[in-house]
C-alpha positions in Angstrom: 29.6 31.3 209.7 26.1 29.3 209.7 26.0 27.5 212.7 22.5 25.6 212.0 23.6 22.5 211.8 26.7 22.5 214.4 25.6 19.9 217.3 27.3 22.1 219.8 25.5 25.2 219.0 22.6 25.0 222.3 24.9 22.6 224.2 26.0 23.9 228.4 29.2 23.2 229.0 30.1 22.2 232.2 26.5 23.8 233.1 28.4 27.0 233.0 29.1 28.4 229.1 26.1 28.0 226.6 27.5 27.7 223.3 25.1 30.1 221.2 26.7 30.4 217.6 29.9 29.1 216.0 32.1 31.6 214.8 34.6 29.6 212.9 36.6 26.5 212.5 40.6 26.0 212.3 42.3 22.7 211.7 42.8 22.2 215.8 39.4 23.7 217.0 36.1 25.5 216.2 35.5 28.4 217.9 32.0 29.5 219.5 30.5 32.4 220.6 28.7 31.4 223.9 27.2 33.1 227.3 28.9 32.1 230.4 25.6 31.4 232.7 27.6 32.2 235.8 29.1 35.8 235.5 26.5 37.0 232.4 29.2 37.9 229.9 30.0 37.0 226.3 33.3 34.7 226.0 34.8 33.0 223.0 35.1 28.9 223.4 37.4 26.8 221.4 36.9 23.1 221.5 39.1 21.2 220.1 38.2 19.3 217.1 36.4 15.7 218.5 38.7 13.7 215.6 41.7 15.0 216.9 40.3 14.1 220.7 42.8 10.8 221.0 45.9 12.6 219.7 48.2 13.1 222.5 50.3 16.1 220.5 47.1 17.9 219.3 46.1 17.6 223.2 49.1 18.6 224.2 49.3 21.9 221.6 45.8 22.4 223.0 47.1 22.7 226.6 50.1 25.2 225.8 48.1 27.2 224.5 45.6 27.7 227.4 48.5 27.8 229.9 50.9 30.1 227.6 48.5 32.5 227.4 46.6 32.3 230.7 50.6 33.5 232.2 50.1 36.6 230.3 48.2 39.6 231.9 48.2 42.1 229.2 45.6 44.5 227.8 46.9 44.1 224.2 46.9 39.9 224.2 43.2 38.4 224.7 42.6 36.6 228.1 42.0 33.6 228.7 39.5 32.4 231.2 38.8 28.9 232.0 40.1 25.5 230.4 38.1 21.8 230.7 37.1 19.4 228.8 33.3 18.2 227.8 32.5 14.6 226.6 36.3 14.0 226.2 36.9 17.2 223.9 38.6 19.6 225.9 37.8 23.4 225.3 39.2 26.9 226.2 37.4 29.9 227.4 38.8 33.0 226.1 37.7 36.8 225.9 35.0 37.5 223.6 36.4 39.8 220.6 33.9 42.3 218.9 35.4 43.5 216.1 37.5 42.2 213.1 41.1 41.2 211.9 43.9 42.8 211.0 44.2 40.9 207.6 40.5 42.7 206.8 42.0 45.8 207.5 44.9 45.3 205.0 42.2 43.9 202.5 40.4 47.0 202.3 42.8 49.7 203.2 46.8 48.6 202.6 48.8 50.2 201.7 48.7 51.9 205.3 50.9 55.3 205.9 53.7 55.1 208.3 51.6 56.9 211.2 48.5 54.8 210.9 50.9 51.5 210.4 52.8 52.1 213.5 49.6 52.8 215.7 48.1 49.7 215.3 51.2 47.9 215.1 52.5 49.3 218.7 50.4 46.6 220.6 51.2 43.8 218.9 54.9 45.0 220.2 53.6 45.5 223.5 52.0 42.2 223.3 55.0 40.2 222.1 57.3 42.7 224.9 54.7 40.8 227.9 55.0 37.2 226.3 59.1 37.4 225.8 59.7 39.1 229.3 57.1 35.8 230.1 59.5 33.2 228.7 56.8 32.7 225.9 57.2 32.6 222.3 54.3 32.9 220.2 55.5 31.6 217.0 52.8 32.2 215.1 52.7 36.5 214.5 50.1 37.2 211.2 47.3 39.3 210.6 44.6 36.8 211.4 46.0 36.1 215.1 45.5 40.3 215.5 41.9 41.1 216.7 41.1 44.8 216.6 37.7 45.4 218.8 35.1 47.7 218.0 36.8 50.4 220.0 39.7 50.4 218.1 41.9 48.0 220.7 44.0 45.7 219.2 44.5 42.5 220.6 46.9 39.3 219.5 45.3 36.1 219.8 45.9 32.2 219.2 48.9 31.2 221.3 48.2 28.0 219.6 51.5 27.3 218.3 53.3 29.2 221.8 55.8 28.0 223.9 58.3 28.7 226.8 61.2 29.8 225.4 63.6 26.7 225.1 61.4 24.1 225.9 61.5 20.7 223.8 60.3 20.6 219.9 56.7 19.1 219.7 56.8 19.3 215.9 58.9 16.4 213.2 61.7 17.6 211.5 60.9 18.9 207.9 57.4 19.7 208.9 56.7 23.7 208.7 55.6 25.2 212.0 53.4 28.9 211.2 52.3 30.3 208.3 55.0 30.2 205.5 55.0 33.9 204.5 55.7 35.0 208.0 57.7 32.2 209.1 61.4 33.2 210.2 64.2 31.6 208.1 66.1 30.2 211.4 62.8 27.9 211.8 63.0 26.9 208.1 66.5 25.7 208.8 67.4 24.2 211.9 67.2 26.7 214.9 64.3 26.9 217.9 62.4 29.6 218.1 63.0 32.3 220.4 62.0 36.2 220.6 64.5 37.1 217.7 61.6 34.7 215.7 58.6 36.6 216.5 59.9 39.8 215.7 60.9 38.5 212.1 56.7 37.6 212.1 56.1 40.7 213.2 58.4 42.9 210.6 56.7 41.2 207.8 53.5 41.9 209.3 54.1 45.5 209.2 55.7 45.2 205.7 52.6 44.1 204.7 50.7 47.0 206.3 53.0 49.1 204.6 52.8 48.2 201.6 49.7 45.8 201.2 52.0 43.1 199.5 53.5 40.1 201.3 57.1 40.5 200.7 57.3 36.7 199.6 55.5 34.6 197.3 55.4 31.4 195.7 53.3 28.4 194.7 53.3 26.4 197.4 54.7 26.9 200.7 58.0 25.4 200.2 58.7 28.3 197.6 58.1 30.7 200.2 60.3 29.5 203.1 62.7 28.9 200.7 62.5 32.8 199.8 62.7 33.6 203.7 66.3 31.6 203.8 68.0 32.7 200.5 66.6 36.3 199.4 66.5 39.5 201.7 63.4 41.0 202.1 63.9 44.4 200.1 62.4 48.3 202.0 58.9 48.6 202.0 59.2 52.4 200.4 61.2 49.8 197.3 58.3 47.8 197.1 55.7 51.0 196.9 57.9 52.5 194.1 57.6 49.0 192.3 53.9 48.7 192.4 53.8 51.7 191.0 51.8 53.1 194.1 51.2 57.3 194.2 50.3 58.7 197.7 50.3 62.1 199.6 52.7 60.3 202.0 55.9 58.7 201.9 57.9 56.2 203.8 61.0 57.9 205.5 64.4 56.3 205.9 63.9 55.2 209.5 60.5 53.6 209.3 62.4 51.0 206.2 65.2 50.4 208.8 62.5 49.7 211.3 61.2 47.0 209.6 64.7 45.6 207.7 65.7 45.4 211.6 62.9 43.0 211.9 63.5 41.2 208.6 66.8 40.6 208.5 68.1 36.9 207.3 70.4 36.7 210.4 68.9 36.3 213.6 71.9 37.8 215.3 71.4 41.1 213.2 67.9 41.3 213.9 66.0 43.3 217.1 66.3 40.8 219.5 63.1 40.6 221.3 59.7 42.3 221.8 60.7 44.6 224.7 63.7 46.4 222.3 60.9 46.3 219.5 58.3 48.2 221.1 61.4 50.7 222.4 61.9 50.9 218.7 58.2 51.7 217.4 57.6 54.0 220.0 61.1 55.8 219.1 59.6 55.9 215.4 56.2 56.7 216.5 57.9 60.0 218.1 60.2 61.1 215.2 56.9 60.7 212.5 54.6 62.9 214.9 57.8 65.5 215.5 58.5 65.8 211.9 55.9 64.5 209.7 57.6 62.0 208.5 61.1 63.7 206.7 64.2 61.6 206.7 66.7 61.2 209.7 69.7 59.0 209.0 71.1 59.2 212.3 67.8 58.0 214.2 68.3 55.3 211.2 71.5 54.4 212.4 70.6 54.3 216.0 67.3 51.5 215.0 69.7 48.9 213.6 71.2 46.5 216.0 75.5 46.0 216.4 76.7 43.8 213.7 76.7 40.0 214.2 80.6 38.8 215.3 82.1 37.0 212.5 82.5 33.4 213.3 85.8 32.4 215.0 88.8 31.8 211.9 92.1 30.0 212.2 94.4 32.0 211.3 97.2 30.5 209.8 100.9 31.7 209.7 102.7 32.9 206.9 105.6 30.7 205.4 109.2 31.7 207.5 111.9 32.6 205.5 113.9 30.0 206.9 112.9 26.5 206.5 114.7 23.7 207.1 115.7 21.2 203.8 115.6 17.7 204.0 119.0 15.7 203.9 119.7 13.5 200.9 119.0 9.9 201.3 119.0 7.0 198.5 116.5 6.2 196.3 114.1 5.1 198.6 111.2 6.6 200.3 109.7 6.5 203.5 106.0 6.7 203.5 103.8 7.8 206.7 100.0 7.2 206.4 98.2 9.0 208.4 94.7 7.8 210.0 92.0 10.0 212.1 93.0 7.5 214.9 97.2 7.9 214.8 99.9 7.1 212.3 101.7 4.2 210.9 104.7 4.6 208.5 106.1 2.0 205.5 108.6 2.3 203.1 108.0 2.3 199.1 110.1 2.7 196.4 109.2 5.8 194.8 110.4 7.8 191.2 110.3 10.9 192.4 109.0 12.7 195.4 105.5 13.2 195.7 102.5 13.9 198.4 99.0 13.1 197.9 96.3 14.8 200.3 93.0 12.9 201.0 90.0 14.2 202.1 90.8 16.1 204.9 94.1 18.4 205.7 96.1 21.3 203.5 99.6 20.9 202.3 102.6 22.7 202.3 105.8 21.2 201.5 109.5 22.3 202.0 112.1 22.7 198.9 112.2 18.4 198.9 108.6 18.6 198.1 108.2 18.0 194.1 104.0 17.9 194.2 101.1 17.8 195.6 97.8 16.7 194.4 93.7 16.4 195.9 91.2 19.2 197.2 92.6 19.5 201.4 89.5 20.5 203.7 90.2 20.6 207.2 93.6 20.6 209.2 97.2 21.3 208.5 100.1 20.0 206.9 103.9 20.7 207.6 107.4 19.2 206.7 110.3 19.3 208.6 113.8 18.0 208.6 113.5 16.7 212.0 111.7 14.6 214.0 108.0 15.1 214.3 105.5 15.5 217.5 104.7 12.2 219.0 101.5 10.4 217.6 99.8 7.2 219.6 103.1 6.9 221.9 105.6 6.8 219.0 108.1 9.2 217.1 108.0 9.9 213.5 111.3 9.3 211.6 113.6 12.4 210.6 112.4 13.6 207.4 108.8 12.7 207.4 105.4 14.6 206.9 103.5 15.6 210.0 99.4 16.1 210.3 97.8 18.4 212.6 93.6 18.4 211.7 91.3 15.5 210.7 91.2 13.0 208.0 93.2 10.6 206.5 96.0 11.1 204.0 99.4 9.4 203.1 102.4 11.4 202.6 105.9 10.4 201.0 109.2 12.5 200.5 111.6 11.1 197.9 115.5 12.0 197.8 117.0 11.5 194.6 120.9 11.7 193.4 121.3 15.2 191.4 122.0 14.3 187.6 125.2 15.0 186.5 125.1 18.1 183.8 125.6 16.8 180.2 128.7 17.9 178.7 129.3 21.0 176.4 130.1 20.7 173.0 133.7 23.0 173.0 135.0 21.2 169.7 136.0 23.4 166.5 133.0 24.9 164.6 132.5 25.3 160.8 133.0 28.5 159.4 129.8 27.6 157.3 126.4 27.4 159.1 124.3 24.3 158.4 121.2 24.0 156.9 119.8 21.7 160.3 122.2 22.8 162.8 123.5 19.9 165.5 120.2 19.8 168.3 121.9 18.9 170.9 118.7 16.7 172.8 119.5 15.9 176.4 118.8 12.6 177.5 119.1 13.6 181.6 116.0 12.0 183.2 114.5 15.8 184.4 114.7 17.0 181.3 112.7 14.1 179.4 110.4 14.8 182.3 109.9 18.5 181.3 109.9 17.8 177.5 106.7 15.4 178.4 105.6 17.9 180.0 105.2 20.4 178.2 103.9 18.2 174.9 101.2 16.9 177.7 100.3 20.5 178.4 100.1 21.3 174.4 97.9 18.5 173.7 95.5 19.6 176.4 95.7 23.1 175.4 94.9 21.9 171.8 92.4 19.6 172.8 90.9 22.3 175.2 90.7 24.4 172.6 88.9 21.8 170.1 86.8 21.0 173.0 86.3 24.6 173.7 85.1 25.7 170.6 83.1 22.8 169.8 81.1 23.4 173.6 80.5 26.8 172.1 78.9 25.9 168.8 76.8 23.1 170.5 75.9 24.8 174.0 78.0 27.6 175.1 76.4 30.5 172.9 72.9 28.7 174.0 71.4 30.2 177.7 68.5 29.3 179.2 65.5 31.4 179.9 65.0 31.8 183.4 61.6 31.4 185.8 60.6 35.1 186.0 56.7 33.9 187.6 55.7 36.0 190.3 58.9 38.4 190.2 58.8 42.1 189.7 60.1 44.3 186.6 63.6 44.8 188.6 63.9 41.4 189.9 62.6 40.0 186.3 65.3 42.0 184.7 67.9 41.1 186.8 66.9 37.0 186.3 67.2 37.3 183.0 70.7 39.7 183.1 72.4 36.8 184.7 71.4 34.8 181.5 73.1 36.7 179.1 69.0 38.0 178.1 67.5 41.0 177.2 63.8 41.6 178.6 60.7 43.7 176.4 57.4 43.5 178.7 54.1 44.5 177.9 50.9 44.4 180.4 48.3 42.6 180.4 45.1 42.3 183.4 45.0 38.8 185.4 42.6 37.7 188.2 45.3 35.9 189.6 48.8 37.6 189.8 49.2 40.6 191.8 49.5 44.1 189.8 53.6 44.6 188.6 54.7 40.7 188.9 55.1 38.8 185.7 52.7 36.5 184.3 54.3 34.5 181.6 57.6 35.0 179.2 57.6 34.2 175.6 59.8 31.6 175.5 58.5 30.1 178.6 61.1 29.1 181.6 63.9 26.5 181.3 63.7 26.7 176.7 66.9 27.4 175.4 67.8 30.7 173.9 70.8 31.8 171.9 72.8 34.6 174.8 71.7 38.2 173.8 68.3 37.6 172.5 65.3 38.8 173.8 62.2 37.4 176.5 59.3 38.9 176.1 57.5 39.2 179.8 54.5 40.0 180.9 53.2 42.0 183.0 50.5 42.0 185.1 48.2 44.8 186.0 46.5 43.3 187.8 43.2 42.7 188.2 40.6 44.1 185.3 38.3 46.2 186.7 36.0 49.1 185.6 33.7 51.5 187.3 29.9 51.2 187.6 28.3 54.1 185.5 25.7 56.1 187.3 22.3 55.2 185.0 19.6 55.8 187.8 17.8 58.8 186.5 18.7 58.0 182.5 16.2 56.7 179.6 17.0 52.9 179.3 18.4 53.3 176.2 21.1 55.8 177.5 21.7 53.2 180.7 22.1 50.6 177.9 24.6 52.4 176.3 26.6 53.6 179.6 26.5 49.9 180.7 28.1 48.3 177.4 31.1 51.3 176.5 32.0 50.6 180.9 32.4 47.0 179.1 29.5 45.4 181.1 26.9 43.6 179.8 23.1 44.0 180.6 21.4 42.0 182.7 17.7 41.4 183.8 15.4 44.4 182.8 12.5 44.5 185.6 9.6 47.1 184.4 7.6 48.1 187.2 4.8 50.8 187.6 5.3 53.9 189.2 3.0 57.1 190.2 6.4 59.6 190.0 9.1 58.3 188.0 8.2 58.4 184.3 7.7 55.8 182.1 11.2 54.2 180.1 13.3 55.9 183.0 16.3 53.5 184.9 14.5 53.5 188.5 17.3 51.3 190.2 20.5 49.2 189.2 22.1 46.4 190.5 25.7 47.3 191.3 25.9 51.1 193.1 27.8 54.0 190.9 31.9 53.9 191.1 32.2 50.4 192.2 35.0 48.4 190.4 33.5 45.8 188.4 35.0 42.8 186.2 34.8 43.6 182.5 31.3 41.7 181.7 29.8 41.8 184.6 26.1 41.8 184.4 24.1 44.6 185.8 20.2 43.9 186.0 18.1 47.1 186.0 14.5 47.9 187.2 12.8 50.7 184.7 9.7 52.5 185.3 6.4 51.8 183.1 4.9 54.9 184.2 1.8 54.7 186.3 -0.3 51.9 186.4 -3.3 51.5 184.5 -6.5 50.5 186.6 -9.8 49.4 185.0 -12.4 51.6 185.3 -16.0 49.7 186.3 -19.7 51.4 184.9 -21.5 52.2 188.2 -24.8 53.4 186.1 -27.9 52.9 187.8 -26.0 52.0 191.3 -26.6 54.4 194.2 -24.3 57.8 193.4 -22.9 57.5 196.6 -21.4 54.0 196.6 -20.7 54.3 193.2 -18.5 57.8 194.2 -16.7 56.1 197.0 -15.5 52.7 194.9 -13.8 55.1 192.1 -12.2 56.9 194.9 -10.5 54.0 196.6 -9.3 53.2 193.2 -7.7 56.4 193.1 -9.5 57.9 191.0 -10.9 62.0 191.0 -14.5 61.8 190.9 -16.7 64.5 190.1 -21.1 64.3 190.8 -23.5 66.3 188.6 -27.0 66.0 189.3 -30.3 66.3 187.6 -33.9 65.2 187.1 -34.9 62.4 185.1 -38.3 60.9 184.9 -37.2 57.5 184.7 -33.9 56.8 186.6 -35.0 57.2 190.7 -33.3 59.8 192.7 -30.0 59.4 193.9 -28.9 56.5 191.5 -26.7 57.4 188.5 -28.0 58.5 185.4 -24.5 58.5 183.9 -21.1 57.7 184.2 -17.9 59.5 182.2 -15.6 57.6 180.9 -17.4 54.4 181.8 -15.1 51.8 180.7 -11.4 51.3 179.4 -8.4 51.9 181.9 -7.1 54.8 183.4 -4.2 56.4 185.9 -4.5 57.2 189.5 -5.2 60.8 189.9 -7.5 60.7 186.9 -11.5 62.5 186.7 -14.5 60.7 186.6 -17.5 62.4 186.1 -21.0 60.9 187.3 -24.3 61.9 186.8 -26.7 61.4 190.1 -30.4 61.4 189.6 -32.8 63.8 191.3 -35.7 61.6 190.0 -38.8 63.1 187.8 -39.8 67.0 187.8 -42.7 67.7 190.3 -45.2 70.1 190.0 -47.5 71.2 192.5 -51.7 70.4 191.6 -53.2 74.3 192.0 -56.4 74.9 193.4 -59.0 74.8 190.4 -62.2 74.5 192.4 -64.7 77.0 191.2 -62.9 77.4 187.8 -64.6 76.6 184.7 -63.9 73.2 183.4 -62.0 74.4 180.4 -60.2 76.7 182.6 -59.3 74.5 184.6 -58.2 72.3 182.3 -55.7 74.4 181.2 -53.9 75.0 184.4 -53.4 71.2 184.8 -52.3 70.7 181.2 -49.8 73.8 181.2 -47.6 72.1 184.4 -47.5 69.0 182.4 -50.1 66.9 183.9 -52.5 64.4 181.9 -56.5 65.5 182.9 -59.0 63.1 182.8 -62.5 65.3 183.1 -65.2 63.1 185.7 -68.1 64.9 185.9 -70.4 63.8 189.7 -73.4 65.9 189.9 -76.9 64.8 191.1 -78.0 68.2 189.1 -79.7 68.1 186.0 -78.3 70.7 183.9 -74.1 70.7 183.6 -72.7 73.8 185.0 -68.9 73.1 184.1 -67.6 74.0 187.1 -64.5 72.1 188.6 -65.1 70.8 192.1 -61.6 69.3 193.2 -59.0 67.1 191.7 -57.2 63.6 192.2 -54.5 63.8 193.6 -55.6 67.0 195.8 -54.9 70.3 195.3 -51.2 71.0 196.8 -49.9 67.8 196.0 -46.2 67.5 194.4 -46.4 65.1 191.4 -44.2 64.2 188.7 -44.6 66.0 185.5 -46.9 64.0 183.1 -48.9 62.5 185.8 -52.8 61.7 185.4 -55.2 64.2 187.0 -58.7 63.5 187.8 -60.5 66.5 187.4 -64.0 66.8 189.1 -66.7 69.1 187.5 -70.5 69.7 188.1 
């Protein structure tokens, strides 16, 4: 993280720990890299946040933390050092972790196999077996609170949320405490965390190193927790099979129970602490290096913990043959209402007898009973023909109802005369049958009371039936299409199942839902949908991605190609010169071979234009030398012929080839350096006869100028000397002065 423009990065505190770069920032602290001045070491400091300075809870959080982890002396739980506070922020100095987290090992290499799982998960056991034989609860077990140094140790940091074990809650009710997808479901609820919580962290942490899927998701945090309460988190080697995933390994039967003994729902059915944990992974850790990782059911069996006792049942007593019948009385009632505090009894004139249950307490009546109406919950009823227990320092009356339980109800028995029998009709018959034969209609009381009855029961059934079949036609055949986001194929299927729906799925890519979960359904969730029809769901494969084609070495038109059928688009073209790669060819590419890409992802190249052309300068006439050594720092082959000319001074260059344009590095250059006129030597022509010597001067190319300087009278021809001497180098064509007498 830039640390630029933190005003702490520079700062001493206490004169003791120089904070030198911030490493990152949480919602409580930030947390610096700094040197500790007295003992020369690297140490991690988090100060807490100077907004939250004032707040006594955040303080008080603050404080746990240093002292919940500074009891714990452990080689797999990072140290704490020193605790103050600077300027009114308080700080904590921890142990200086090189190295990375767990959740960037899960990134880039989950799913894990069982053997390289277990390894790094056996000190976060350890860790969690120190802190629960310590009294403290961490409460907050993920992937970003494990560290994992550059040695390969891992370490489990940020007792932030810790505690001792049954100390008071810090937190309001309803508010989340840890990270929804590894929060227990006892914490989501009502219960205080203890080791039994941690472990649950812990299981889903390894379910995710497992599998590289968090076993819960949702779309905000309350979907999750609620997850963690109602739906069991299903075998890691289930989830792999879903996703589809194909490895040279597999998950055997004890490492699932491992982690199911971690995850399960009920605390009491879970591994109850770090110590039996870590007894657990190193149990696994054996079987997996003895046997490479086949099955073994009974080592299974032995992982999971004795089942949870059932919770404590009455048990109530089966009805005695023998129970005792109420005596007949007249045609009144006696009525006992019964309160939560004690009872009180009044007399009513009943029809028939009758006993109505309130909200709390369960019936059961004798032979005098005629009916009983109302939804009982808690507590007992009973009748008896004597006399009932004593209630707030009085008796019930003979023949009354009794309450053992809670709640309120009133109860009333009735004793009513028996109707006398109508009489039979024993009177002479006719031989002939009528066509309506005499209906003989009793009038008795009970049997009015049946014949209603029964025409009340026909006009319900009738009604129900009418009711029935018009609920069907309007909403009965009509289901409702259920919310499939974010579930699996299985679990999909199964949603829609329940709804009387048939499922078709297709796949499709998406940046945002995880490979095998759906994206939509056609109709969407919660549209109604005649029962038996089919949702279509989709799929998702996850993210699109392609590889990068390898184009270094190919034409440009061939990289072009490559790029567009990988379904990428092309980017930038850079052309730049080089001396070895040949002109049009892909010299580089942004993006390196087999990386997965996103389909039009653009990928800039850089193509070579060859060597580079350099403009060649016309040294004629400048000295050879120079001339030879400015082509050559051009890079440039250069090449010096000499020869004589009369009119271009020695050592400067006659010529130059090729003298202009542009050319490569590497290429010839040809220059022509002057040696300056031909000279000839001026013989000795003294004594000669003028003509004679004439000759020789003219035949070496030399111009003669005859000046005769004699005193004597008669000419004699002879040639006396020359100007320039005899012996003299001069160029061809020079003038001679030729002296004769």
């Amino acid at each position: 993280m830039n640390s630029t423009f933190d005003p702490l990065v520079g700062h001493v505190l206490d004169d003791r720990y120089e904070i030198v770069a911030k490493i990152a920032r949480g919602g409580m602290a930030t947390v610096y890299r700094a040197r500790d001045l007295r003992l020369s070491r690297a140490v991690a400091v988090k100060v807490m946040r100077s907004d939250l300075g004032e707040d006594d809870e955040f303080a008080a959080k603050f404080d746990r933390e240093a002292r919940s982890a500074a009891v714990l002396s452990h080689p797999s739980v990072v140290s704490v050092f020193d605790q103050g506070s600077s300027q009114g922020q308080p700080y904590i100095v921890m142990e200086f972790i090189d190295g990375e987290t767990l959740r960037r090992v899960i990134s880039r290499e989950a799913p894990l196999d069982p053997e390289r799982a277990l390894e790094m998960f056996e000190p976060v056991a350890a860790a969690l077996a120190a802190a629960h034989e310590a009294g403290v609860v961490h409460r907050d077990i993920k992937p970003e609170n494990v560290m994992i140094t550059s040695r390969g140790q891992v370490k489990v940091a940020d007792f932030g949320l810790a505690r001792q074990e049954g100390s008071p809650q810090m937190t309001a009710t309803g508010v989340l405490v840890g990270t929804a997808s590894y929060l227990p479901p006892e914490l989501v609820t009502h219960a205080r965390p203890n080791g039994r919580s941690d472990v649950y962290s812990a299981g889903v942490v390894l379910f995710e190193m497992l599998t590289g899927r968090k076993p819960h998701t949702g779309e905000n945090n309350y979907q999750i927790a609620y997850r963690h309460v109602n739906v069991d988190i299903e075998k890691p080697s289930e989830r792999l099979s879903e996703i589809g995933h194909n490895a040279d390994w597999q998950i055997p039967d004890y490492v699932d129970t491992l982690v199911l003994a971690c995850v399960a729902r009920d605390p009491r059915a879970r591994i109850p602490d770090g110590r039996e944990l870590l007894t657990a992974v190193r149990r696994v850790r054996h079987e997996l290096a003895r046997t490479g990782g086949s099955d073994n059911p009974a080592l299974a069996a032995a992982i999971l913990p004795a089942s949870p006792p059932e919770d404590d049942t009455e048990i109530v007593h089966p009805r005695t043959a023998e129970r005792p019948r109420p005596t007949a009385s007249p045609s009144s009632a006696q009525t006992a209402v019964v309160n939560r505090g004690g009872w009180s009894s009044s007399a009513a004139g009943v029809a028939a007898g009758a006993a109505v249950g309130a909200a709390g307490g369960t019936f059961a009546a004798g032979e005098a009973a005629a009916a009983s109406v109302g939804a009982p919950a808690n507590g007992a009823w009973a009748a008896s023909g004597g006399s009932a227990p004593r209630q707030n320092g009085s008796a019930s009356r003979p023949g009354t109802w009794t309450h053992s339980g809670g709640g309120s109800a009133s109860a009333t028995r009735v004793s009513s005369p028996v109707s006398p029998r109508p009489p039979s009709n024993n009177g002479p018959r006719s031989q002939r049958t009528p066509v309506f034969p005499n209906l003989h209609i009793s009038h008795d009381p009970v049997h009015r009371r049946r014949r209603a009855i029964i025409i009340i029961v026909m006009v319900l059934l009738l009604t129900t039936l009418s009711g029935g079949g018009s609920w069907w036609w309007m909403e009965g055949r009509f289901t409702t299409v259920p919310s499939m986001a974010d579930l699996n194929e299985t679990k999909a299927r199964e949603a829609a199942a329940a709804n009387d729906l048939e499922v078709t799925t297709t796949e499709e890519y998406s940046e945002t839902v995880e490979r095998g979960l759906v994206i939509s359904t056609d109709p969407e969730a919660g549209e109604r949908l005649l029962r038996g029809r089919t949702v279509a769901v989709v799929m998702s494969r996850g993210p699109e991605r392609y590889p990068m084609p390898e184009v270094v070495g190919s034409s440009r038109e061939d990289a072009e190609a490559a790029i567009e059928q990988a379904n990428m688009t092309v980017g930038e073209v850079t052309g730049q010169w080089s001396e070895t790669v040949p002109a049009d060819e892909v010299m580089s590419a942004s993006q390196e071979p087999g990386t997965q890409l996103k389909p039009g992802t653009e990928i800039a190249m850089t193509v070579s234009k060859g060597p580079e052309p350099i403009t060649i300068p016309d040294f004629t006439g400048d000295r050879a030398d120079k001339a030879q050594e400015e082509l050559e720092k051009l890079g440039f082959k250069v090449t010096v012929e000499e020869e004589n000319d009369d009119e271009v001074k020695a050592d400067r260059v006659i010529r130059q080839s090729p003298s202009s344009g542009t050319g490569r590095r590497g290429d010839t250059i040809t220059i022509t350096k002057s040696l300056g006129p031909v000279l000839v030597t001026i013989p000795n022509v003294r004594l000669k006869s003028t003509d004679a010597a004439t000759k020789m001067l003219e035949d070496l190319g030399l111009e003669v100028e005859v000046k005769r300087e004699s005193n004597f009278p008669i000419p004699l021809d002879i040639a006396s000397g020359t100007d320039p001497r005899e012996g003299t180098e001069v160029p061809v064509g020079s003038k001679v002065t030729l002296f004769v007498a």
